[in-house]
C-alpha positions in Angstrom: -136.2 169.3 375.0 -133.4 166.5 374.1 -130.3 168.3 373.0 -129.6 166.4 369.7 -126.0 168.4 368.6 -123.0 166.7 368.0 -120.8 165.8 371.0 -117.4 164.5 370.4 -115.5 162.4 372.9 -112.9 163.2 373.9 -109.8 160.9 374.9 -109.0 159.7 378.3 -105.8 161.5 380.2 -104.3 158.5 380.3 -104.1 157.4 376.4 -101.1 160.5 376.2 -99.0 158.8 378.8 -96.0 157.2 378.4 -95.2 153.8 380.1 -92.0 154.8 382.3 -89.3 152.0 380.4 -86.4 151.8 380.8 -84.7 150.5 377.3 -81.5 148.3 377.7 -79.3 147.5 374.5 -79.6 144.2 375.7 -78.2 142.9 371.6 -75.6 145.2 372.1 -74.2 144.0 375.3 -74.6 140.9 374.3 -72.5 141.3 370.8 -69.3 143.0 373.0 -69.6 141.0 375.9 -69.0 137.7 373.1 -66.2 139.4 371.4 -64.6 140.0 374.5 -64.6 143.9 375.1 -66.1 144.6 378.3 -64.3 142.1 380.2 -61.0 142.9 379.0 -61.2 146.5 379.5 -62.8 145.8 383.1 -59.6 144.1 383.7 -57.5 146.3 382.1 -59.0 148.9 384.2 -58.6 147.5 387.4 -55.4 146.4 386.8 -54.6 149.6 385.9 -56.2 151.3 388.5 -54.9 149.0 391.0 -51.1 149.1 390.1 -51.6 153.3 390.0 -50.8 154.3 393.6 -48.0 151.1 394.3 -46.5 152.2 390.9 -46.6 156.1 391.5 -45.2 155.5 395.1 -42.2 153.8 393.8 -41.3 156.5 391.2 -42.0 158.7 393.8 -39.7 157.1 395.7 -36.9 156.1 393.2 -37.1 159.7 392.2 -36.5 161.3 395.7 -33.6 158.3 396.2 -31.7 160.1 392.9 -32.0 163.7 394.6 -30.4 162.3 397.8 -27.9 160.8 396.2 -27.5 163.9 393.7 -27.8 162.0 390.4 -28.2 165.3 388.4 -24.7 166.5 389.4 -23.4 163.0 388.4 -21.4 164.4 385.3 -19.1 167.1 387.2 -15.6 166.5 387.5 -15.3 168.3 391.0 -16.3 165.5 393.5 -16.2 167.8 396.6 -18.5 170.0 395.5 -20.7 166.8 394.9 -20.3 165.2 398.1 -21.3 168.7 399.3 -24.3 168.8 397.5 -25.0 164.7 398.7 -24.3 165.7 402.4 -26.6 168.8 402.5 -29.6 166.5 400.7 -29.3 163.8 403.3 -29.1 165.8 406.1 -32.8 167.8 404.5 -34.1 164.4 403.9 -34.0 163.5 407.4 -35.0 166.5 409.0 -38.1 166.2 407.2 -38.8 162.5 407.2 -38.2 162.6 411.2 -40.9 165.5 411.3 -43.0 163.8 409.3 -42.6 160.5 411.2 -42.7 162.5 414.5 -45.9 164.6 413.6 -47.6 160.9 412.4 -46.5 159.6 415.4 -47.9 162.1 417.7 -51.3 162.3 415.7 -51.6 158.4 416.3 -51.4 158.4 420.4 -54.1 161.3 420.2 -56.6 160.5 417.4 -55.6 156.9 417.5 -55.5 154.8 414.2 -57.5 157.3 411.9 -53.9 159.8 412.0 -51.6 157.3 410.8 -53.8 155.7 407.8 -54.3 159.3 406.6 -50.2 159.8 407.2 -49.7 157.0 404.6 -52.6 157.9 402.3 -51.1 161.8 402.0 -47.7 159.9 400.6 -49.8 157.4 398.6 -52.4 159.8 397.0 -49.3 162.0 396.0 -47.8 159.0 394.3 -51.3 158.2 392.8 -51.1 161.5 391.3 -47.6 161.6 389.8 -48.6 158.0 388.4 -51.2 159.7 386.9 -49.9 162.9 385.6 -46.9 160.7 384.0 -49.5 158.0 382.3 -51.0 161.4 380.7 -48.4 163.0 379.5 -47.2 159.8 377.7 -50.2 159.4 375.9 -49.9 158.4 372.2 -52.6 161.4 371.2 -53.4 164.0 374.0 -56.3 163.6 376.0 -59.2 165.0 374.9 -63.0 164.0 374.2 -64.2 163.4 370.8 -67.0 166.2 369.8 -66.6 168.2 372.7 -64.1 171.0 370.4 -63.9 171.8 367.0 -60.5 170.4 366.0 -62.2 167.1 366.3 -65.4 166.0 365.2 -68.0 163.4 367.3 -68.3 160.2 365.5 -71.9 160.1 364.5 -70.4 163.0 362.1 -67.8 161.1 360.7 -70.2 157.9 360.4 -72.4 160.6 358.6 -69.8 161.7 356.3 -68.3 157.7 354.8 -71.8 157.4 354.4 -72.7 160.2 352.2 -69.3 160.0 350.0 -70.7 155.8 349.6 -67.8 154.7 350.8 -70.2 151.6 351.8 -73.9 150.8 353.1 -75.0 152.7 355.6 -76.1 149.4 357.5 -73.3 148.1 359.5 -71.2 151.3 358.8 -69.3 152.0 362.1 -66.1 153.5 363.7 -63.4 150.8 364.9 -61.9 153.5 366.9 -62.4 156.6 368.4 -61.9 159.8 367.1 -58.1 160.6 368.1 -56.4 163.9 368.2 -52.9 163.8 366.5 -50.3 166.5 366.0 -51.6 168.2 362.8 -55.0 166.7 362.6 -57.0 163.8 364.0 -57.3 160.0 362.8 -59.7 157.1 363.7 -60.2 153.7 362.0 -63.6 153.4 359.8 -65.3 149.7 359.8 -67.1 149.1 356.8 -70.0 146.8 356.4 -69.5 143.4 356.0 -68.5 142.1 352.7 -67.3 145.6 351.6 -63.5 145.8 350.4 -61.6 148.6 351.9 -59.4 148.9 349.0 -62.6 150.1 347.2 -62.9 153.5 348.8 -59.1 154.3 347.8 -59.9 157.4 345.5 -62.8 158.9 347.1 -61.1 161.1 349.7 -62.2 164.0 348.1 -65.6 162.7 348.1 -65.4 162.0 351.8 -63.6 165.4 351.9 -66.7 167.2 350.4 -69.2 165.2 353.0 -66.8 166.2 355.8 -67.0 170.2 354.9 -62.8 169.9 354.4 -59.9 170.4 351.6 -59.6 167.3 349.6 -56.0 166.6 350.1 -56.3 166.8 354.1 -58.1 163.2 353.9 -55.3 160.2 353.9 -56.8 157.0 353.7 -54.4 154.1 354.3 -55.2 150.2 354.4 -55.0 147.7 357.1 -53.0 144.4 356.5 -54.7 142.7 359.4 -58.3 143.5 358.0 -59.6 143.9 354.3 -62.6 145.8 355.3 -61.3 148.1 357.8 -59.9 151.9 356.2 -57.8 153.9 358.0 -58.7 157.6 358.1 -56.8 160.7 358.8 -57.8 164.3 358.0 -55.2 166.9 359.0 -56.1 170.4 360.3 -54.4 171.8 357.2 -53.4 170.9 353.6 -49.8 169.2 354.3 -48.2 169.4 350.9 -48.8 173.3 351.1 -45.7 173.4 353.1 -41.6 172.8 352.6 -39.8 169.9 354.3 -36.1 170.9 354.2 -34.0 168.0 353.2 -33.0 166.2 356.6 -29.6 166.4 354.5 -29.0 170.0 355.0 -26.5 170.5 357.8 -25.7 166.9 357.9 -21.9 166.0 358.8 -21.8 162.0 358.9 -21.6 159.5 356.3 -25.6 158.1 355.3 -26.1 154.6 355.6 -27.1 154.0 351.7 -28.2 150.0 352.2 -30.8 151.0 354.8 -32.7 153.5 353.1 -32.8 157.4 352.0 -35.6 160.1 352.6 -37.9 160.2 349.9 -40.7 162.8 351.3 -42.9 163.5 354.0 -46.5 161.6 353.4 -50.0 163.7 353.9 -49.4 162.4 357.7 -46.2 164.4 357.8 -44.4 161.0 357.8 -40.9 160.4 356.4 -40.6 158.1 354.1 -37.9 156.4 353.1 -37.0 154.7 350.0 -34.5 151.6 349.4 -32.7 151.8 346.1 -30.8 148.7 346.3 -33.4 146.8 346.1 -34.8 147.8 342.4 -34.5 149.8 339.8 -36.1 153.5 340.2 -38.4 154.9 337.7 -39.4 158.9 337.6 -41.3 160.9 335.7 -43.5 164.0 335.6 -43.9 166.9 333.2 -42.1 169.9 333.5 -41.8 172.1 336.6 -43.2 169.3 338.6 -40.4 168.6 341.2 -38.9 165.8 339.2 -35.0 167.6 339.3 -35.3 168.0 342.9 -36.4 164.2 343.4 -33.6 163.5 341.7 -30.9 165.1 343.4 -32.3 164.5 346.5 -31.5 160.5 345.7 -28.3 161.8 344.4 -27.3 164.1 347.8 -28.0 160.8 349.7 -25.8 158.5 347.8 -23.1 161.5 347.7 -23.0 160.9 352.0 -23.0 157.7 351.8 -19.8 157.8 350.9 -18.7 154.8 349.4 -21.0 154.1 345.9 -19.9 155.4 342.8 -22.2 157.8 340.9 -22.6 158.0 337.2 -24.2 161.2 336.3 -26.2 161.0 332.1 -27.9 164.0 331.6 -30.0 163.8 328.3 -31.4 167.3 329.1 -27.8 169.2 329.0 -29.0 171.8 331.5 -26.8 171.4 334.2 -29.2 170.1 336.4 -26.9 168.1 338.6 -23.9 170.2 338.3 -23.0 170.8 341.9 -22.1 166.8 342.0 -19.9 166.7 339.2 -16.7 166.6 342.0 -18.2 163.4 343.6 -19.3 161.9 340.7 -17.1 159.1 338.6 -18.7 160.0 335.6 -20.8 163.4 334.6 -21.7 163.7 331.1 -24.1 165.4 328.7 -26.0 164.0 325.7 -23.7 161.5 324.7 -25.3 158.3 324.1 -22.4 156.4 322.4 -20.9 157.6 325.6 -23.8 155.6 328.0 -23.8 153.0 325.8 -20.4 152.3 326.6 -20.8 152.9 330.2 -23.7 150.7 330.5 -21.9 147.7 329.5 -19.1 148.0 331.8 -21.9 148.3 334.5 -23.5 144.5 332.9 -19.3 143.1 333.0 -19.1 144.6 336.8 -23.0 142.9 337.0 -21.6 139.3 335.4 -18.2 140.0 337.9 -20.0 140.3 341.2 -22.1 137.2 340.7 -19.2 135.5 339.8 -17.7 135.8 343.3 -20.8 135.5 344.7 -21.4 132.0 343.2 -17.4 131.4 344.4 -18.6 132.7 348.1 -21.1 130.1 348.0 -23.5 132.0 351.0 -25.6 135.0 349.7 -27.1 135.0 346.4 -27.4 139.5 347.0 -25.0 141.8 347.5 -24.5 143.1 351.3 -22.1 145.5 352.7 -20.2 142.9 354.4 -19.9 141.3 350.8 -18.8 144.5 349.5 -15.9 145.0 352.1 -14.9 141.2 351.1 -15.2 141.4 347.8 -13.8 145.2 347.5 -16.4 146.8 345.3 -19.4 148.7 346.0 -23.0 150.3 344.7 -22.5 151.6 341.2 -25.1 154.1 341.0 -26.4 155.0 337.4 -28.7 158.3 336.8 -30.1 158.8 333.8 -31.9 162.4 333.6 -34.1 162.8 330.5 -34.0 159.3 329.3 -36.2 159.7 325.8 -33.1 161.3 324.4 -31.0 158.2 325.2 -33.4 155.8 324.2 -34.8 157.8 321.1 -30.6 158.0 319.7 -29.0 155.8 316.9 -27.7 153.9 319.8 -31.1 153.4 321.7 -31.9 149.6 320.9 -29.1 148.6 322.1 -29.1 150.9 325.0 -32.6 149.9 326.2 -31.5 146.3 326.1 -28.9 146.9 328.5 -31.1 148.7 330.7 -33.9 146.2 330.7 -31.0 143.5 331.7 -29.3 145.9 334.1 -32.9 147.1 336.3 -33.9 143.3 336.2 -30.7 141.8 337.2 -28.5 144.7 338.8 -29.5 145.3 341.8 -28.7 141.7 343.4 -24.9 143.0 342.4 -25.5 146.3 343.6 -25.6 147.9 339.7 -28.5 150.2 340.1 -30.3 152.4 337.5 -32.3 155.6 338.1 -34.1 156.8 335.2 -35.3 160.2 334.9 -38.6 161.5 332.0 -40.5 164.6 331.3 -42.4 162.5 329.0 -44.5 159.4 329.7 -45.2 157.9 326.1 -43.9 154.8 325.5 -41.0 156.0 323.0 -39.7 157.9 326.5 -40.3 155.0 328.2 -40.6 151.4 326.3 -42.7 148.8 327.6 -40.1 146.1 328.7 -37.5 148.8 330.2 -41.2 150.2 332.5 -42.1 146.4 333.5 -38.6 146.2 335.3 -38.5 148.9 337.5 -40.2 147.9 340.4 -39.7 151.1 342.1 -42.0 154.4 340.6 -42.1 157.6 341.3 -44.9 160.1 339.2 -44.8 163.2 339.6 -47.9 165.5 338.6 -48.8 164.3 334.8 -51.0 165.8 332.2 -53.5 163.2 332.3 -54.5 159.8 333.6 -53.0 157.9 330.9 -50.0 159.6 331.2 -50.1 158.6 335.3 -50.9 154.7 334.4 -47.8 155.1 332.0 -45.5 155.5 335.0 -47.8 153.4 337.8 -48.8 151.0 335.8 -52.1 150.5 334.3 -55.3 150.6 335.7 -53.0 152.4 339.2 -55.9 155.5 338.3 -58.6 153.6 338.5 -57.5 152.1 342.0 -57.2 155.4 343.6 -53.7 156.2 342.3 -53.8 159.4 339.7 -50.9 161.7 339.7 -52.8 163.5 337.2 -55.4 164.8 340.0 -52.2 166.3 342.0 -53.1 170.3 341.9 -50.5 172.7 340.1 -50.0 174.2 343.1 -48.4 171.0 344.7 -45.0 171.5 343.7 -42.6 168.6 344.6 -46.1 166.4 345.5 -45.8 163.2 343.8 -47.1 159.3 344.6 -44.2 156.7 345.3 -45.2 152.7 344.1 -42.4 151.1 346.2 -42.0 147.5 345.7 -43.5 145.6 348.7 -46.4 148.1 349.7 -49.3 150.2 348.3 -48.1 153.7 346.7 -48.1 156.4 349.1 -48.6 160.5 348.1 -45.6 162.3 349.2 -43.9 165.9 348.7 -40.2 165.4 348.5 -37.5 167.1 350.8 -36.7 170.5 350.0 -33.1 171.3 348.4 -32.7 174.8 347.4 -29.4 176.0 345.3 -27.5 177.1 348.6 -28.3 173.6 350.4 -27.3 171.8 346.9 -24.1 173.6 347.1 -23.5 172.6 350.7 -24.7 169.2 350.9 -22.2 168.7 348.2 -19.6 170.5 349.7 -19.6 168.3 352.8 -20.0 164.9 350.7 -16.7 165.8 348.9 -15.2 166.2 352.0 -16.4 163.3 353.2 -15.5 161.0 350.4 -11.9 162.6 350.2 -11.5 161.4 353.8 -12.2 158.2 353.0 -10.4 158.1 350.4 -13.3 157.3 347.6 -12.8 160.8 345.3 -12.7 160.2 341.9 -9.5 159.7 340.7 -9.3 163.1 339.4 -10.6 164.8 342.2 -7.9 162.7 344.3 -5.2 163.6 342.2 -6.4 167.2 342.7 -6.6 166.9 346.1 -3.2 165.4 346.8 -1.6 168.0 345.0 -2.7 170.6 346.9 -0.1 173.3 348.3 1.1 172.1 352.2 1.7 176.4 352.9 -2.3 176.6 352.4 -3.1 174.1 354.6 -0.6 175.1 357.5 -1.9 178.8 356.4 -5.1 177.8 357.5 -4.3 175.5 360.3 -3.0 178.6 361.9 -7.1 180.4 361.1 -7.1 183.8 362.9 -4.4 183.6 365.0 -1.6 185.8 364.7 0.8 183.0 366.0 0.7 179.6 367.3 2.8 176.9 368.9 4.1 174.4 367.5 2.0 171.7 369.5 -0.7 173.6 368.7 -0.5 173.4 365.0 0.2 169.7 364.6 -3.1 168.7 366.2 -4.9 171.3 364.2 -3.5 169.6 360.8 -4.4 166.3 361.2 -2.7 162.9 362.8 -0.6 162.8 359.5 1.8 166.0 360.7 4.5 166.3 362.9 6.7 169.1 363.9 9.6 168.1 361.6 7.1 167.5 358.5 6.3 171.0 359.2 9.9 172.3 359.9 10.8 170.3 356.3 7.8 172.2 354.3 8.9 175.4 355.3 12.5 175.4 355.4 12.6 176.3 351.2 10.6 179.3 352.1 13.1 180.6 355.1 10.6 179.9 357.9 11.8 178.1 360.7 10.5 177.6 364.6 11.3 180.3 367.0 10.2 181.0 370.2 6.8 182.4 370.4 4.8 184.0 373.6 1.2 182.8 373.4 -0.6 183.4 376.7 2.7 183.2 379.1 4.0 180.3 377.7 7.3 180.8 375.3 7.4 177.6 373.3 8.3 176.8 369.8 6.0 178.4 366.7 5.2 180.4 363.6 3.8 183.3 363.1 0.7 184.2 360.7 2.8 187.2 358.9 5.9 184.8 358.1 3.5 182.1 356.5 1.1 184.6 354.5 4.8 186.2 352.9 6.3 182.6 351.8 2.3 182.1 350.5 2.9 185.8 348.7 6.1 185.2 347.0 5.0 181.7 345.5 
């Protein structure tokens, strides 16, 4: 009987087998070996690899040369313990190179010419390997591999992460560089598809933030001059304006250099930057308990060290906000707008003066601070806190007329203007006065409009809102300097105490150079010469003569001394200080004439 049931056939072995390919990028080659990648890094490499073992050999070498000859000890004053040391380092360094010589020596006669290649390669491979060590350890970014720990992530991820926040296609989306591990986070540099603007994506770090599974204000994205469609990314391990940057003018004791530049703030990649006043006109604003006062004085604390500008202190607030600079300062008033309206024209006369001898000088049409040492003037710094009631008064047409001419012209002549608002509508600031201050400074604002008020319009729509800048970000604030494209910052860090010291050591600093006002000179030269040989002498219970001149100063002398104190019955005697019986005073005989003034 034919067996008529279904039969179904089944596939051959062979169908389920893979052809064994091997699959070579051959496009990809082909693309980096046109723009030049492969080769040049082969070279580089080589090169590199090459020059290792000569190059480590000679520092080896150099380095050993400086222990013979005792280099470290080359500061002491006591040359026979130095020769010493020199004499007991040559004689160790030929003990051991005539064992070492000996011992390669003797190797060679019995194993022949195998010994003495391995003698050199031992000194060699140890040079190799501090060449090595040293090339690591002065590595921009550490060394590490991208993906293989959590602090930084592979670059499929990031890839992954621009693409899902539509910072561009996702065809031709690519990383420029590696994923590198900086101090406080990591960077790379993203490639965008062709076509695709880079200044585009300004504005959607918390976007790319979200995709990347961290905080939105640990994503800085920065542009590249050299390339319009490449976006510089760099995510820190932490949110950066979270912490307090002291002031890097706490505990400073030497005069600032004002023309080069003064710290603004530290950027999200813990940056300082640095902002150049006499170049514009200065522009801040923010609502209230937003960090605006401490912006301020920071700018003010900088100019105070500098030493030489005159600063003219308006505050429209009348809270004392700038207070502790009221000794430096050539003019400190409080809601007196007849008052600024005065001062601002003698700033426009001083403006007409200095271009006057500029035009005479016939070189520079700008102020410098070789002009200002020939022509005897210097920066006149204006600071106008709470500007709306200035420009709000009787007097504010006229005084916002001087302004507008003063931030548009000044600053060639070194007449400068810093203008300080809590509010951003345009009676705080008018339209013309905004248009000339190149340099900008928003602090957190209550809204976007409020933010383009200060950056200028459409700056939220091109990635630049200070109104998205959380609450908790006190002091966090984005700085349009003239030149380059706004930067987020949180500004230095000036507590009361530092206030007070900062501008303790700038009036000290101004009055020895002689650039007090002139009522703070007055006051100064008046002061009581018993005090200040009182407290030349400190702790001391007495002190010689010699002694005491060089602790007052180059403009004393023993008979300047003798001539204070004679009206008070003090004259030298001998004094025993540590054997030696010279002429002196003692500390009880000052602190009694001091007593019965």
């Amino acid at each position: 009987m034919t067996d008529t049931s279904f039969q179904r056939t089944r596939t051959p072995a062979q169908f389920w087998e893979k052809p064994s390919r091997v699959h070579v990028p051959v496009r990809q080659i082909v693309h980096r070996l046109r723009q030049g990648k492969y080769p040049t890094r082969t070279v580089r490499f080589a090169y590199r690899t090459g020059a290792a073992p000569a190059t480590g050999t000679s520092l080896l070498a150099k380095t050993a040369w400086r222990w013979i000859r005792a280099d470290d000890y080359a500061g002491t004053d006591d040359y026979v313990f130095r020769e010493k040391v020199r004499t007991r380092r040559r004689r160790t360094a030929w003990w051991t190179g005539a064992g070492y010589l000996a011992s390669a020596v003797t190797s060679t006669g019995l194993y022949g010419g195998t010994a003495a290649a391995l003698a050199v390669g031992a000194v060699v491979g140890v040079g190799t390997a501090v060449e090595v060590r040293k090339r690591i350890v002065e590595r921009p970014v550490p060394l590490k591999i991208p993906g293989l720990n959590r602090k930084t992530p592979a670059e499929n991820t990031v890839i992954r992460a621009a693409i899902d926040a539509k910072l561009g296609r996702a065809e031709g989306m690519r990383l420029a560089s590696p994923v590198l591990t900086e101090d406080g986070g990591w960077s790379t540099v993203l490639q965008l598809p062709p076509g695709q603007k880079a200044r585009k994506c300004l504005g959607l770090e918390a976007d790319f933030a979200s995709a990347l599974g961290v905080g939105e204000t640990q994503v800085v994205f920065e542009l590249i001059p050299e390339h319009a469609g490449r976006l510089a990314v760099f995510v820190a391990k932490a949110d950066p304006f979270l912490k307090v940057y002291p002031s890097p003018l706490i505990g400073r004791t030497e005069p600032m250099n004002f023309w080069q530049g003064i710290p603004a703030g530290v950027n999200g990649r813990g940056r300082m930057e640095t902002l150049r006043l006499v170049d514009a006109s200065l522009l801040v604003a923010g609502e209230p308990r937003a960090g605006k006062s401490a912006a301020v004085n920071g700018i003010i604390g900088a100019a105070a060290l500098a030493v030489t500008p005159r600063i003219h202190l308006w505050d429209g607030k009348g809270a004392g906000d700038h207070r502790v600079w009221r000794r430096v300062a050539h003019t400190a008033e409080k809601r007196n707008a007849p008052g600024l309206l005065a001062h601002l024209k003698k700033m426009r006369d001083q403006m007409e003066h200095v271009f006057d001898l500029l035009d005479d000088a016939g070189g520079s049409t700008k102020l410098t601070p070789e002009l200002c040492r020939q022509f005897g003037v210097d920066v006149e710094l204006t600071v106008v806190d709470e500007t709306r009631y200035y420009v709000t008064s009787p007097q504010g047409e006229e005084i916002v007329d001087l302004m507008v001419d003063i931030a548009s012209r000044g600053p060639a002549a070194g007449v400068l203007l810093v203008l300080a608002s809590q509010r951003m509508t345009t009676d705080a600031i008018p339209g013309p006065l905004k248009g000339v201050c190149s340099l900008r400074w928003a602090m957190r604002c209550p809204d976007s409009t409020a933010s383009n008020a200060v950056l200028g319009q459409g700056a939220a729509g091109a990635g630049y809102n200070a109104s998205e800048i959380p609450r908790s970000h006190r002091g966090v604030g984005i700085l349009d300097a003239d030149g380059s494209d706004p930067v987020k910052l949180r500004s230095c860090f000036l507590d009361d105490p530092d206030l007070v010291a900062v501008a303790e050591v700038a009036y000290e600093l101004r009055r020895a150079a002689g650039t007090l006002p002139t009522r703070e000179a007055a006051a100064a030269a008046v002061e009581d010469p018993v005090e200040m040989i009182l407290a030349a002498v400190g702790e001391a219970e007495r002190l010689h003569t010699v002694d005491l001149v060089e602790a007052l100063g180059p403009d004393w002398t023993p008979a300047r001394i003798a001539e204070v104190l004679r009206p008070y019955g003090i004259s030298p005697a001998n004094v025993k200080i540590g054997g030696k019986n010279l002429n002196g005073y003692r500390r009880e005989d000052l602190e009694a004439a001091l007593n019965r003034v």
